[in-house]
C-alpha positions as CSV (number, residue, x, y, z in Angstrom):
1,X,5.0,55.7,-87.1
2,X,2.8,58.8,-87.7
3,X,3.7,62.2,-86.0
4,X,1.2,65.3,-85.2
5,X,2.4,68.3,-86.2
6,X,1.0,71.4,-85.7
7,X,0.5,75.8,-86.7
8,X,3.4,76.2,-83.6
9,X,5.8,73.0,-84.2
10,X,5.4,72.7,-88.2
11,X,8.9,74.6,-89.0
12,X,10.7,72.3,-86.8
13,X,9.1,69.1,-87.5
14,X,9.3,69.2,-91.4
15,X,11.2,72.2,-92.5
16,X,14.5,72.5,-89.9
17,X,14.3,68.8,-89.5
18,X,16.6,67.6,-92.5
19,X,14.3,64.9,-93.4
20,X,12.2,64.2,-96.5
21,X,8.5,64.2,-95.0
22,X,5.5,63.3,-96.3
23,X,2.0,65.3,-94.6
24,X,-1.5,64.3,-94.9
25,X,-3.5,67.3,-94.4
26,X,-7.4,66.0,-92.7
27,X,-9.9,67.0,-90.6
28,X,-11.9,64.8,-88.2
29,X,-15.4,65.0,-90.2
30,X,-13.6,64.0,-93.0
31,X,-14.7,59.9,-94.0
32,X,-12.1,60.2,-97.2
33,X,-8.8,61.0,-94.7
34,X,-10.3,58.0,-92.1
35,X,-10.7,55.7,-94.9
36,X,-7.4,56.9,-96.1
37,X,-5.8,56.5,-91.9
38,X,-5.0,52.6,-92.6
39,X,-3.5,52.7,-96.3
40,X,-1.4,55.7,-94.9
41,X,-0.1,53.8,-91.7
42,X,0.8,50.9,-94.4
43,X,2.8,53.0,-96.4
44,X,4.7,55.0,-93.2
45,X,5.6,51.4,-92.0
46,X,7.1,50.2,-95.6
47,X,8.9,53.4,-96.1
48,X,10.1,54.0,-92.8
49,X,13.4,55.4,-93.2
50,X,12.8,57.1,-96.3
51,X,10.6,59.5,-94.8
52,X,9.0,60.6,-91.7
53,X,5.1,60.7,-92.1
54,X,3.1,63.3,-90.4
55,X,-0.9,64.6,-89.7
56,X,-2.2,67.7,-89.6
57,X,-5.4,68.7,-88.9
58,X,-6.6,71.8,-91.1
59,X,-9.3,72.6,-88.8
60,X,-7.4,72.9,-85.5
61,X,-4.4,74.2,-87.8
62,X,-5.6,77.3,-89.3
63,X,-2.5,79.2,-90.3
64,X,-1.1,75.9,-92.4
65,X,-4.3,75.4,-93.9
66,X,-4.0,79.4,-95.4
67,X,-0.3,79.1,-95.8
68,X,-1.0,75.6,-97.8
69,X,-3.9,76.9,-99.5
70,X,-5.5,73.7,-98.4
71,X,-9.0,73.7,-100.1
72,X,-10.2,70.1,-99.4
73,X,-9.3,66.7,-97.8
74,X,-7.2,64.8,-97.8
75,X,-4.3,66.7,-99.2
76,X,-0.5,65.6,-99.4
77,X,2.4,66.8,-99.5
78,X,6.1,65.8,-100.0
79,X,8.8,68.1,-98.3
80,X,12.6,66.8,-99.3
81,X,15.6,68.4,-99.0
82,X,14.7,71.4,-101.3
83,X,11.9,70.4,-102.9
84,X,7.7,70.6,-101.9
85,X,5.4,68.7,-103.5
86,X,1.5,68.6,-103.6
87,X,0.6,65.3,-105.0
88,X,-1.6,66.0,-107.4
89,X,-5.4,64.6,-107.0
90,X,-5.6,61.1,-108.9
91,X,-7.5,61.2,-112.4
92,X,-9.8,58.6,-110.9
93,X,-10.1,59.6,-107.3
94,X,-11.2,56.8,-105.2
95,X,-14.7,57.1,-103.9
96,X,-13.8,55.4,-100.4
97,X,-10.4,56.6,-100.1
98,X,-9.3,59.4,-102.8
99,X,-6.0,58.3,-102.6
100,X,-4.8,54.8,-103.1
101,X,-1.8,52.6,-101.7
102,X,-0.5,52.1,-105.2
103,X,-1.0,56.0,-106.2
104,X,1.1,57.6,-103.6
105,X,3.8,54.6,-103.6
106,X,4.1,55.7,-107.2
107,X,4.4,59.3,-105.9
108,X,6.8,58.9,-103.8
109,X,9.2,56.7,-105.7
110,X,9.3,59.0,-108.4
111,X,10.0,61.9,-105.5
112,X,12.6,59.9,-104.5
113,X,13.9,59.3,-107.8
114,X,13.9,62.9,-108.7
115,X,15.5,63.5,-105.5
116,X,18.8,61.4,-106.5
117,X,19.3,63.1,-109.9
């Protein structure tokens, strides 16, 4: 499952909420981050558990787009225990989707791996 989170509810959601969490940053005129909506509901639903996956639209969301420094779409981020991490744009960006399936898999393993060091 995919939560909404918002400028009021962020802190909660991701920060006071003891989870690792992953956030898609978007917009709604954005064809990249709904190209991207599908592979992103594939990976919530295989790594359920693991993480909590959230939205967050930088257009209705002004204060975490400034505070995230959020310059285009889609961005990620990880949020763990005591660690936040952009994933970083792909060398090969997809043209459909910017990020793919196998990309942020490998992103988050390797958060996860750092994670239990």
């Amino acid at each position: 499952m995919i939560f909404e989170t918002n400028d009021e509810s962020f802190i909660e959601d991701i920060f006071k909420s003891g989870r690792r969490c992953v956030v898609k940053f978007k917009n709604n005129d954005c064809y990249l981050c709904d190209n991207l909506a599908p592979i992103y509901m594939k990976i919530a639903e295989k790594y359920k558990g693991r993480f909590e996956f959230f939205v967050v639209n930088v257009l209705e969301n002004k204060k975490l787009r400034d505070f995230f420094t959020i310059d285009g779409v889609p961005t990620l981020y990880i949020f763990g225990s005591e660690n936040v991490y952009e994933i970083s744009d792909p060398e090969r960006p997809d043209d459909e989707t910017w990020f793919t399936k196998e990309y942020i898999e490998k992103t988050l393993l390797s958060f996860l791996e750092g994670e239990n060091k």
